[in-house]
N, C-alpha and C positions, 0 to 999 in steps of 0.2 A: 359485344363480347361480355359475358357476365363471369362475376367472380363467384367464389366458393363463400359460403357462407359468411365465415369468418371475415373473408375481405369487403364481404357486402356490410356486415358490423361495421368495421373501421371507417368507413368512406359515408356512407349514412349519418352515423356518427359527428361528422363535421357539421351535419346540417343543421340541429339541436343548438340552439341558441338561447341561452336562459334570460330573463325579463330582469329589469332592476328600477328602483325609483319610483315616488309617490310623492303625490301633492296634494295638498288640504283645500278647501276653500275656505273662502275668506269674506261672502257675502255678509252683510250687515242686515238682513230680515228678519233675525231669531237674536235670543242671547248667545250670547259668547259660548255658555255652557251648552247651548243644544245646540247640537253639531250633527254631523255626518264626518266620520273619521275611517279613514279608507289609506288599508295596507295592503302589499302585494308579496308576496313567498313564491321567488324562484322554484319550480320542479323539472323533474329529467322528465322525458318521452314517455308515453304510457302512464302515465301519472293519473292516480284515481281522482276522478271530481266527484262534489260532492254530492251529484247522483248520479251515478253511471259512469264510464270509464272514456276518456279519449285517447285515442291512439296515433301515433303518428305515423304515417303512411309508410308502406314497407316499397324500395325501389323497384324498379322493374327495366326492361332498355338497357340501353348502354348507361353503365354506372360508371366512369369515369363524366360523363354528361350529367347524369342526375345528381354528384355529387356537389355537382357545381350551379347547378341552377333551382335546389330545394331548401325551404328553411320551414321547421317544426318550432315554432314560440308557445312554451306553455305555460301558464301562471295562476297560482290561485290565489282570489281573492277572496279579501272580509272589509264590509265595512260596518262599519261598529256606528250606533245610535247612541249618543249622548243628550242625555237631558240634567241641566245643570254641571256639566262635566261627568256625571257617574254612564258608565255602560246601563244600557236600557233595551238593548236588544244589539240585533247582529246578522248580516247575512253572509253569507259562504258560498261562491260560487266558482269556478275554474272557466278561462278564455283562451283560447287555441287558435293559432296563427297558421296557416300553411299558406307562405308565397313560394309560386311556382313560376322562376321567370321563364326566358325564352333565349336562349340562344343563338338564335337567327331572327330575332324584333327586339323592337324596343318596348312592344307592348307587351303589357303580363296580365296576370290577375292573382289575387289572393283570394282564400276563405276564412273566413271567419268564425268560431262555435263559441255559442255559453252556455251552459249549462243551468237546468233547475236551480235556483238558489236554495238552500235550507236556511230555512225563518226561525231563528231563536227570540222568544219574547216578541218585546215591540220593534220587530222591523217588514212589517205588511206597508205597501205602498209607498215604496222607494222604486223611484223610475231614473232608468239610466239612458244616458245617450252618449253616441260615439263620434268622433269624431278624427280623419286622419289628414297628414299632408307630409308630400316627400318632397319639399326643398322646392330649392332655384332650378328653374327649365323642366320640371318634372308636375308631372298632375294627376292627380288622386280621388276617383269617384267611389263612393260608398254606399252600397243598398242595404246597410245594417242601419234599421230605423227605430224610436226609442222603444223601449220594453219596460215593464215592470217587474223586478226581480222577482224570481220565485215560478217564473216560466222561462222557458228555453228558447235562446233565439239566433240564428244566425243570417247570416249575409256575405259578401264581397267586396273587394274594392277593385276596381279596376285600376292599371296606371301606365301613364304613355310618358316615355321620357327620350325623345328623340335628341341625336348627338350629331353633331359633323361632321363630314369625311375625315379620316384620320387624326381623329378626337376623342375622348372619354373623360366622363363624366361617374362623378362616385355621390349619392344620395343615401340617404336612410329615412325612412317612414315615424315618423312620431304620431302616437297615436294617444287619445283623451278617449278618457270615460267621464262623465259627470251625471255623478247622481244628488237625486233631487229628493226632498218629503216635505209636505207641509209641516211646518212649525218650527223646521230647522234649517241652520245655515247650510247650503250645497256643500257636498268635499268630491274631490276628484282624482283620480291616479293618471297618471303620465309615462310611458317609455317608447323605448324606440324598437326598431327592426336592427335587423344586422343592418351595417353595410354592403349597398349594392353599387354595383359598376356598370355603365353601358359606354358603348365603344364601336369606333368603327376602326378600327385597327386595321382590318386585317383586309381591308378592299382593294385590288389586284385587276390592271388593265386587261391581264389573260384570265377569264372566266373560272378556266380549271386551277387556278391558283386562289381567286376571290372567295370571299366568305362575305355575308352580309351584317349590317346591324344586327348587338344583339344584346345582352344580360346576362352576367354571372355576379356569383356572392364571391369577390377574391380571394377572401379568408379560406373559402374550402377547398383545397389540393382534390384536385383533377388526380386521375391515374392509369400512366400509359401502361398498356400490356400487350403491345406487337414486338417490347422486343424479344418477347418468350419466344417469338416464330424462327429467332436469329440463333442459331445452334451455340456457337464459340463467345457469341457477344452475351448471351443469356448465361454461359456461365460464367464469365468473368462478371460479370452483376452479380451474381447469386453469390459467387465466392465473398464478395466483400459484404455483400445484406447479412450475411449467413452470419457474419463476427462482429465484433467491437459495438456500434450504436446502431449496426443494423439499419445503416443511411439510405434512404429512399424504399424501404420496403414502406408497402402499407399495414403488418402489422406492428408495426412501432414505435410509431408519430414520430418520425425525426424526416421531413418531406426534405424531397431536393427544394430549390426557388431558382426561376428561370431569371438569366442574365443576357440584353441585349448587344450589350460596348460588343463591338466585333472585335477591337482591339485586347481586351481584357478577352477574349472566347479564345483569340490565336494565342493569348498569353498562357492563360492557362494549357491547352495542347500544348505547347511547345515546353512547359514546365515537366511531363511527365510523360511525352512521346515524341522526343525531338528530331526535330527534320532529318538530323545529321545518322540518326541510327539508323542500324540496318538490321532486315531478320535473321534469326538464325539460320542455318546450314539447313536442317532438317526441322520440317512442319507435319504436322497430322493430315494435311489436305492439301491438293493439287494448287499451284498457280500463284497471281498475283499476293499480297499479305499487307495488311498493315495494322499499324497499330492503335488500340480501340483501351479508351480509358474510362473508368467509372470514379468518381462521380464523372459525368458530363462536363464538356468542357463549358456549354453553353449555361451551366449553374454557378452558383455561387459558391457551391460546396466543391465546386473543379481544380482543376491544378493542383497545387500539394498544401491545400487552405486545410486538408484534413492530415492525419496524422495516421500511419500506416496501425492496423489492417483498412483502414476506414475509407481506402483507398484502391485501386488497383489496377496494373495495365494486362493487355495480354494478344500477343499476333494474330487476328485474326481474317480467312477472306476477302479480301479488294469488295467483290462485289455483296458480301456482306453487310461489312461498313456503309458503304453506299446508300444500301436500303435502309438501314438503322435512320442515315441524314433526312431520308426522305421519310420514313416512319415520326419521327421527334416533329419535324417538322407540320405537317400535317394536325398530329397530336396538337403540337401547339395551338393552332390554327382552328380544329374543330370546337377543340376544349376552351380556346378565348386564354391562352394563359399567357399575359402577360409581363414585362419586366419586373424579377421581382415574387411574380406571384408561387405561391407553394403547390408542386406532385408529387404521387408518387408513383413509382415504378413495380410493377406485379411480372414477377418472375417464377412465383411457387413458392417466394420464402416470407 
């Protein structure tokens, strides 16, 4: 199912994760004054380097999937030549990250770009190398081998992070550059990836219920859009997206977060569609009815946690309802979204 433009913005959008933190070295081969001093500046997506332009991949597929398993890292760097302490040259270059994990494995891969460095003054002959590693139980192969600034280089890493049956496991990628010049001491930069999660969650004795190992970024809300197929339940959604915080639309950023307590799931229902009611007299459509409340009851924003409009019930078809259980459900399951974790709901609003 794909979105409208606008909704591909929103959800894309999660993936963009900006860079932060640097570190100096500290070798003792050079004087204190001749250095290698190496800073890093966060940038958004599409961000110009400093030859040429890299872009972050535009989604394609099911975009509630690729929200959840794409991350764009872009950053530009300088690192600046010291002799005696005074700047003596400087190179400029920009590095871009796209991990793409996998949903159904534990194995992924990332790529890697750098871009041409621009050489100001004296800084010809600064060689850099990379180096990454994702944590405890996870492992990290890299074919980005060293370069000489000033020429464009890229590579991969591959990484395999296997979990246990009905386990998960959260990691992040740190990743070094260390560059090098004769006559001066190494400096180096350091950050990390997003947070990733692998998990077997969701593995199920009956086949048609199971899902296998897999990889998402938890941070990015997933986004169901089957329940636009549900006529009465799509509007009582719409009606509350439409007012007040406009809770779970995804043009908004205010996501539901899914809640597992089964005890806390009957609470909330029973807060804002209690057993005890019954429907009215007269219905717009034939037969059974019940009652169908948004937010979810299986969210954390469910029961009356929100404050009216932000809220809302409304009677709608038996078998309906029904499908919606099986629709969420599913959703959950495809998408990896676990307790806790942020979606959102695409309705048209």
């Amino acid at each position: 199912m794909r979105l409208p433009a606008t909704k591909q913005t929103v959800a894309a959008g999660a993936a963009v994760i900006a860079l932060a933190g640097t570190l100096a070295g500290t070798a003792q081969a050079a004087p204190s004054g001749d250095r290698l001093e190496v800073t890093i500046t966060p940038v958004a997506a599409n961000a110009r380097a400093a030859a040429g332009e890299l872009k972050c991949p535009v989604p394609s597929g099911n975009i509630s999937v690729w929200s959840r398993t794409h991350s764009c890292q872009t950053v530009n760097a300088t690192v600046n030549v010291l002799r005696n302490g005074k700047p003596v040259g400087a190179a400029y270059f920009t590095v871009q990250h796209v991990m793409s994990l996998d949903i159904n494995k534990t194995t992924w891969s990332e790529t890697i770009q750098v871009t041409k460095a621009k050489l100001v003054n004296n800084a010809s002959g600064i060689r850099a190398a990379f180096s990454v590693n994702c944590g405890s139980g996870c492992t990290a192969t890299s074919t980005l081998k060293p370069f000489t600034l000033g020429s464009a280089a890229s590579g991969r890493v591959d990484y395999k992070n296997p979990v246990k049956r009905y386990t998960q496991r959260k990691n992040m990628s740190a990743y070094r550059f260390s560059f090098t010049k004769a006559g001066y001491t190494p400096g180096s930069l350091g950050y990390n990836s997003p947070l990733y999660r692998c998990d077997d969650k969701f593995y199920n004795k009956k086949p048609q219920f199971s899902k296998p190992a897999g990889c998402t970024f938890p941070s990015h809300p997933g986004v169901e859009t089957n329940q636009r197929l549900l006529p009465y339940i799509s509007k009582n959604i719409a009606n509350v997206q439409s007012k007040g915080i406009h809770l779970g639309s995804p043009n908004y950023g205010r996501p539901l977060h899914r809640i597992t307590d089964g005890k806390k799931i009957l609470d909330n229902r029973e807060q804002v569609c209690p057993s005890r009611a019954k429907p009215p007299a007269h219905l717009p459509f034939p037969g059974k009815a019940q009652c169908d409340e948004y937010p979810f009851a299986s969210t954390r924003e469910g029961g009356k946690s929100q404050s009216l409009p932000n809220r809302g019930t409304m009677w709608v078809p038996e078998k309906e309802n029904q499908r919606q259980g099986g629709f969420l459900g599913t959703f959950y399951r495809e998408s990896r979204i676990l307790d806790g974790d942020p979606y959102f709901v695409y309705v048209g609003v």
